[in-house]
N, C-alpha and C positions, 0 to 999 in steps of 0.2 A: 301381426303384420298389418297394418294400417295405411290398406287401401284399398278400392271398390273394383280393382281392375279384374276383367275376366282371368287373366294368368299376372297373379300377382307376384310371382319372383320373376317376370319380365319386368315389371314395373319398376324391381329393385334396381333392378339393370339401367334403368334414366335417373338415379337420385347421381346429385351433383358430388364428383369425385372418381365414382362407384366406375364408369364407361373408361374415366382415364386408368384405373387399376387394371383393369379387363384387358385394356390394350398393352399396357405392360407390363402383367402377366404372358400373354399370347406372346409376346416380341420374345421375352426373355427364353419362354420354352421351345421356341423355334429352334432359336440359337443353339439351344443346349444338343439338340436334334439334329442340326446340322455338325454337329461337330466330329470330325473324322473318327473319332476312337469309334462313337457310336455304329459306326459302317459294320464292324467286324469283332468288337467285343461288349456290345451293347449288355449281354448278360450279364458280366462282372458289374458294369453301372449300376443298372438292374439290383443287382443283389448287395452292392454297400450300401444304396441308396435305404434298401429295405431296413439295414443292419441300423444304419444312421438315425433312419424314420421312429423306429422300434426308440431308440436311446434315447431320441430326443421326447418323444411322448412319455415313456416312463418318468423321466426329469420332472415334466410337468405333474405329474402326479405322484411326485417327494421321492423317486428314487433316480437321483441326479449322478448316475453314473459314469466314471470314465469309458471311453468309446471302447478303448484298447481289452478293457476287465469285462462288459461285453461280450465283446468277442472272442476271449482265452474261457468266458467261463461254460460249462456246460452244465452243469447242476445248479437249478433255480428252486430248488426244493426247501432254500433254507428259511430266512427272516422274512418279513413283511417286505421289507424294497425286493429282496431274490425276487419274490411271487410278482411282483408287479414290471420286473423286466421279462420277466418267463411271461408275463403275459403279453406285454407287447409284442416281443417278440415271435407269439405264435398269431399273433392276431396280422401281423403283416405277413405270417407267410401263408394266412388264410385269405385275406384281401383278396387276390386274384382270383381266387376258384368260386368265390361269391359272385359274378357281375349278370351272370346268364339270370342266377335268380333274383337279383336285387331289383331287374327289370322288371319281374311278377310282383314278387311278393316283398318287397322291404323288409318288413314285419319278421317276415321267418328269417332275411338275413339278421338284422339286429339279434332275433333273439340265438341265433347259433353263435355269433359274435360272441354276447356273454356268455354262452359254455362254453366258449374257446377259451376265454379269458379268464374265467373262473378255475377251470383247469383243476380241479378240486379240493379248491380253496375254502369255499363257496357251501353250505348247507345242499345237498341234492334239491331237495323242493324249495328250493330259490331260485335254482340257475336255469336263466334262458326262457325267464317268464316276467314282464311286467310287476314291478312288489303291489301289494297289495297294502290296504286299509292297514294302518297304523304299525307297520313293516319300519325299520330304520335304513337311512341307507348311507354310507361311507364315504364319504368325497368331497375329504379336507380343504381342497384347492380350494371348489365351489361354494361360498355360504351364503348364497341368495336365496331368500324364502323357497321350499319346496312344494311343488304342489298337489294335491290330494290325490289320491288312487284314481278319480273316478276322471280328473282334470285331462291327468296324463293319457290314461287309453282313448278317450279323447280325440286328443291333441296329436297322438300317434297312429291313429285312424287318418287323421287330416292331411298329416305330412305324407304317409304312406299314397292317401288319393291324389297330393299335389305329384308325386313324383312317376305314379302309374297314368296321368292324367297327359304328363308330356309336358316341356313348355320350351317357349322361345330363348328364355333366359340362357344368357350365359355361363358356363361353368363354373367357375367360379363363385356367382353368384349360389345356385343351387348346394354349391358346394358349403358354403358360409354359410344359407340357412339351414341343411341337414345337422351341421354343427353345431351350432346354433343351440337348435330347436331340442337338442337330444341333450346337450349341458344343459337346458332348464328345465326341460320335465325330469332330468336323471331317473328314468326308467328303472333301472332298476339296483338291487342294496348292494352295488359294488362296479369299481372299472368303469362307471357310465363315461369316465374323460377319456379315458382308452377305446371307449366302446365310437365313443364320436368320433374322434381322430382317425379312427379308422373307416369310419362310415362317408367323411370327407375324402380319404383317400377313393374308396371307392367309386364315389361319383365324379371325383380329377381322371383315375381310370375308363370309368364306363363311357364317358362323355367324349372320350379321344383326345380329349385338351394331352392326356400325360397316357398313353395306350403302355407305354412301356415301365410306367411306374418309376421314373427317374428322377422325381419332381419334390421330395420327399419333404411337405408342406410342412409336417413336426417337426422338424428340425427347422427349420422357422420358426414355429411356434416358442420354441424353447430358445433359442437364440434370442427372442424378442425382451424374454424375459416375464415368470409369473405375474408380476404386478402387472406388464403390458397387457399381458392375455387378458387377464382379468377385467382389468378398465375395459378394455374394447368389448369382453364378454356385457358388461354393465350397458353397453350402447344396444345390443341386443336386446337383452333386456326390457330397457324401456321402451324399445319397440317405435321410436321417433324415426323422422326420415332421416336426422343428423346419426343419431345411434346406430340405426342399421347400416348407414352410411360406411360408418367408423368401423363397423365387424368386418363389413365383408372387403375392406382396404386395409384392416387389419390381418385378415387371407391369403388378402392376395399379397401383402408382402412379406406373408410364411412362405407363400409358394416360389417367389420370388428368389428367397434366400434359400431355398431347398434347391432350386436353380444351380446359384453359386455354388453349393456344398457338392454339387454331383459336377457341374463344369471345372472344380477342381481334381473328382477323383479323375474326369477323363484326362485332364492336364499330366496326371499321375501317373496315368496308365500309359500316356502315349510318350512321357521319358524315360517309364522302365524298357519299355519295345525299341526306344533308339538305340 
């Protein structure tokens, strides 16, 4: 992140673009909040949102499911895509119960994340711990240089102190760089794209921008389409004001469209009740 500011994801919050995403972002999830179904069956939103969230993050990470198959299935125990919906899937209905501790400890959310995710897929003495020295790790989407054992703990000490540290920054912003920042160290030999999408989730959560989890930013993401994500991931990346610029409006318009996909279930909801 290249810049000298005392709270440098407030910073990110003045690059040119970045202030107008934030604002509609905010507009959009108003709306969705206002909207009558939420009065009295916000749960059901709530929970297709989750359903939705889950499908669209797996997508991103090569198991591009139909919603419907999803949802009919209950045994995730079988191929490489099964484990990778089975994972998302536990990993959003883990989201919520993580926020008391993400405020302490990040570090120990991330790493229960990945034994959520791993779900024991995973070698035992791998899961739920940073890899180490000359470890391999799995995550096809991303092929941008990896960097070293020693970079990443690091790196994940640092974000860990930006976010226990507090900042002015906008949600979304914060949001962008936790995601960000966990797609390029890929922490650890598996799920690290699952592990960040959910990590973004939680800080849309904790921050109160999305308290009800209805906002469901992968499914954006996957909408946008892999080559999108990717590019915009590349602006992160190199770490430019234009690049950084381009991730976290590339965010906010996951969240955006995560927006629509739940403004339709309540559409949904409120003509099956007529």
């Amino acid at each position: 992140m290249s810049t000298t500011s005392s709270d440098p994801l407030a910073a990110l919050g003045t690059l040119p673009g970045v202030t107008d995403a934030v604002d509609s972002v905010r507009k959009a999830v108003d709306r969705v909040y206002g909207h009558r179904v939420m009065r009295r069956r916000s749960n059901e939103v709530t929970a297709e949102a989750a359903l939705r969230g889950a499908r669209g993050s797996a997508a991103l990470s090569g198991a591009d499911w139909n919603l419907e198959e999803v949802r009919r299935r209950t045994d995730f125990s079988g191929d490489g895509e099964a484990h990778v919906i089975g994972a998302a899937l536990r990993l959003t209905a883990e989201a919520g119960q993580l926020l008391s501790i993400w405020r302490q400890s990040p570090l120990r959310v991330l790493a229960r994340l990945h034994l959520v995710a791993a779900g024991g897929a995973t070698p035992e003495d791998a899961v739920g711990r940073p890899r180490l020295a000359g470890e391999p790790v799995d995550e096809p989407l991303i092929e941008a240089p990896l960097p070293g054992a020693g970079e990443v703990a690091g790196r994940l000490e640092g974000l860990s102190g930006l976010i226990l540290s507090g900042s002015a920054a906008p949600a979304l912003v914060t949001a962008a760089v936790v995601h960000g920042e966990l797609l390029a160290l890929r922490p650890f030999g598996s799920y690290n794209g699952l592990v960040a999408r959910t990590a973004e989730r939680i800080v849309l959560i904790g921050s109160g921008l999305d308290p009800k989890s209805i906002c469901p930013a992968e499914v954006g993401h996957a909408e946008q389409g892999r080559a999108a994500y990717v590019a915009a991931f590349e602006g992160y990346l190199a770490g430019t004001p234009e690049g950084m610029a381009a991730w976290i409006t590339h965010c906010g318009r996951s969240v955006e469209l995560g927006v629509r996909e739940s403004t339709a279930v309540c559409e949904a909801l409120q003509r099956g009740a007529a």
